[in-house]
N, C-alpha and C positions, 0 to 999 in steps of 0.2 A: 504494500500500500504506500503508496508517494504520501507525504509531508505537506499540509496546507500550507500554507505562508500566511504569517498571523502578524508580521511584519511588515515594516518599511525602513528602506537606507534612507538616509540623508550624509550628504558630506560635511564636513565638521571643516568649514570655512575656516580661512585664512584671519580673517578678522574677530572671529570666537577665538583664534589659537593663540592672535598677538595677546589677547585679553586676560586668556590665562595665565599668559610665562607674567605678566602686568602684575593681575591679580596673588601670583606664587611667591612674585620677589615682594610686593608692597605689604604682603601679610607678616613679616619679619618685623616691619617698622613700630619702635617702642613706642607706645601711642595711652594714654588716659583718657575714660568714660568718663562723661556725665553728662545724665538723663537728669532732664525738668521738666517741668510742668509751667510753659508760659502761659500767664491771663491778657486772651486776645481779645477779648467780650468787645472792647472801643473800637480797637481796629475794625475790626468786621463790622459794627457798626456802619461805622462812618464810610467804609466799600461800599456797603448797600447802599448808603444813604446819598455817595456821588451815583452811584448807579442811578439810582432813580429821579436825582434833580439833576445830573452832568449827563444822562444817558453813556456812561463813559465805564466800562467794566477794569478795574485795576486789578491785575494780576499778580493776587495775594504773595508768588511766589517773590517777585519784581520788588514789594515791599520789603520781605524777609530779606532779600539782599541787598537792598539799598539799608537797613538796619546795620546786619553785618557790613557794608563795606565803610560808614561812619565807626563805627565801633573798632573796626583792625585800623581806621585812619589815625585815630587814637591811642592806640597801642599799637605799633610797629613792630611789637616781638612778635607778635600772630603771622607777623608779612614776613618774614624771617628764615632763611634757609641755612644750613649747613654746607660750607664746603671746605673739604681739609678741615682745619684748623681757626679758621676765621669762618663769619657769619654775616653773610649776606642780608643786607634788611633794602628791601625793596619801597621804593616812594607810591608807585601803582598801585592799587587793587584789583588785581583782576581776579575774578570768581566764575568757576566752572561748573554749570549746570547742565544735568539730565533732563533731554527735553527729547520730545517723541515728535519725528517724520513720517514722510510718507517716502517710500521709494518710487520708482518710476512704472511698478508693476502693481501698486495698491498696497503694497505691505510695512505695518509699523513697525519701524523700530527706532532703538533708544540712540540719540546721537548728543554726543558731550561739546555743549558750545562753550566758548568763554565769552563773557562782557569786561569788557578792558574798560579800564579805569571807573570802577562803578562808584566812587568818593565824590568822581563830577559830576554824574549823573542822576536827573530826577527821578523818581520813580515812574513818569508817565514815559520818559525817555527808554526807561529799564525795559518796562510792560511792554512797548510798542517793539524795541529789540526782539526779544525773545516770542515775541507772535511774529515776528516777520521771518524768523527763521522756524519758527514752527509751522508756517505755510509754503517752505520750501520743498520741492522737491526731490529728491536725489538717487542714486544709484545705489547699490550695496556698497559698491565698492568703495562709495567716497564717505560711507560711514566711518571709518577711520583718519579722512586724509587732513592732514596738516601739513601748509607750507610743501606740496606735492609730494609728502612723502608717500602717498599712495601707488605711485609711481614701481615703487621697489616692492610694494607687498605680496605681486606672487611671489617672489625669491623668495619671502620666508619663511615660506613650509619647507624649505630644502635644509635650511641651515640646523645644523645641529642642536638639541634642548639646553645645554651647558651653555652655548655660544648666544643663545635667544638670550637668553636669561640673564646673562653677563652684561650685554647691550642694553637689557631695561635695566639693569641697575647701574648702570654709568648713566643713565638718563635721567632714573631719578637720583643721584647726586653729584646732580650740575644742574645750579639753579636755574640758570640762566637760559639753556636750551627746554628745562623743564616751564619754566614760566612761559615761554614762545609759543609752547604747544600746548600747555595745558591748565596756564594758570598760574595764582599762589594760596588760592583758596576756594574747598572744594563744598558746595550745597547740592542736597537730595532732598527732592522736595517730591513726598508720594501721597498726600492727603487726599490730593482730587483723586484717587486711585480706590480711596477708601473711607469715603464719606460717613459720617454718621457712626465712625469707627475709634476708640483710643488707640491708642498702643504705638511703640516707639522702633525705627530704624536704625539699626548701625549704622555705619554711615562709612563709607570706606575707608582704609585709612594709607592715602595715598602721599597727604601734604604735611605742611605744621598745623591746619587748622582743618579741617571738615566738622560739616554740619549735617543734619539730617533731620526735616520736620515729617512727622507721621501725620497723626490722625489727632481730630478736635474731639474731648469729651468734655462730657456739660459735671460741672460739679456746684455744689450750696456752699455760702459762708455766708457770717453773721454780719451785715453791712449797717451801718446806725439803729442798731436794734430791731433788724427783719433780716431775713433770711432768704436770701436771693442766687439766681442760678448765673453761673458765670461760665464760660467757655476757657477752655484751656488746651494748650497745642502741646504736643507730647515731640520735644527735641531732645534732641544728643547731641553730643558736640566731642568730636575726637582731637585730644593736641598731643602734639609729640613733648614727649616731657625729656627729652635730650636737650630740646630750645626754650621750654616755659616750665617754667617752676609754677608749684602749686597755685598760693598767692594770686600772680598773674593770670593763671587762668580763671580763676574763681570771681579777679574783677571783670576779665571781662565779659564770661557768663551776664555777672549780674548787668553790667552795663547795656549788653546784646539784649536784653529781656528788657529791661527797664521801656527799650524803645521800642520794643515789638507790641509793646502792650501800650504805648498812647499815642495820639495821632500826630504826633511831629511831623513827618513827613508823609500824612496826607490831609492836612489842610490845606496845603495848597502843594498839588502831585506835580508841578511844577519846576518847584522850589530844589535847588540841588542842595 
């Protein structure tokens, strides 16, 4: 009796492979958690509330990173690389985010853009970026490409696992060509993924700073003598604790959150 086929191949692409030796070398990197709980109750407010007087939708994620990129403006060890011996602190902020394409055949996938210098920029500047490249369209193959390095990518299924691997990690520790292609600071933003959901994301740990916002759950406290329901976003935030001692990162947590939680920069989305 011949054997059904219950089965299907797929090829294990060039660009899942770069991801892994990525993903293999950056899991080494000495990195500290901390998981909070931001009160966004205002913020969100005041979204809906340009929504429906500005007819203008601000993209909650564009706010979270105009947050952070004030916030690392402010503290420059967060913008801060290792090399050798001496330590690189960058004046830019550029932040790399996970945003979802279309290919040229209908199919989504995850492609990592950066916003350069996001310290200048307003958040309606932010918002309007990252929808204009979320309405791009692309190929597979240029889901990876930076600075054309796409160019070489079939070569590197041929190259040997040791030799992959050695290359990403001379990549990331050179800031310099790491910042080019990818940034100095890394956000995951999966909420819209998961609506009406708590719960918290790791968040990769690739840089000195990654973030990672999940899901909004509603919780009670006691506010002038009644008890009222607030909304709260459930982040992480990974740093390398080779570059940021405790202290530092704890202020600027608190700092990061201070601003996610009042409408500084959306009273006027404008405003850089």
């Amino acid at each position: 009796m011949s054997k059904i086929k219950k089965y299907t191949k797929r090829k294990y692409s060039v660009n899942r492979l770069i991801l892994s030796d990525y993903n293999h070398v950056a899991y080494d990197l000495p990195n500290v958690f901390g998981l909070i709980e931001v009160d966004v109750t205002d913020s969100l407010a005041k979204i809906t509330d340009i929504k429906n007087k500005q007819k203008y939708n601000v993209s909650f994620t564009a706010f979270v990173m105009k947050c952070i990129g004030q916030t690392v403006k402010e503290n420059k060890e967060l913008n801060t690389y290792r090399k050798g011996r001496k330590l690189i602190v960058f004046d830019e902020v550029d932040i790399s985010v996970i945003i979802e394409v279309t290919t040229k055949n209908g199919k989504k996938i995850p492609y990592n853009y950066v916003v350069r210098n996001v310290e200048t920029k307003s958040v309606r500047a932010i918002t309007e970026e990252i929808r204009n490249h979320q309405e791009s369209v692309l190929s597979e193959e240029e889901q990876l490409r930076r600075s054309g390095s796409s160019r070489f990518t079939p070569l590197y299924a041929i190259i040997p696992k040791f030799l992959r691997r050695f290359i990403v990690r001379k990549l990331l520790t050179s800031p310099f060509k790491y910042k080019k292609l990818n940034g100095t600071v890394g956000l995951t933003s999966m909420g819209m993924f998961m609506p009406g959901q708590g719960g918290w994301l790791v968040p990769f740990r690739d840089k000195t700073l990654n973030v990672s916002t999940g899901g909004i759950k509603q919780g009670a406290i006691e506010q002038d003598g009644k008890i009222v329901i607030r909304n709260y976003l459930c982040t992480a935030f990974l740093i390398d604790h080779d570059i940021i001692d405790g202290a530092p990162g704890a202020r600027f947590i608190s700092r990061v959150s201070e601003l996610m939680g009042n409408t500084h920069f959306l009273d006027d989305i404008d405003k850089i």
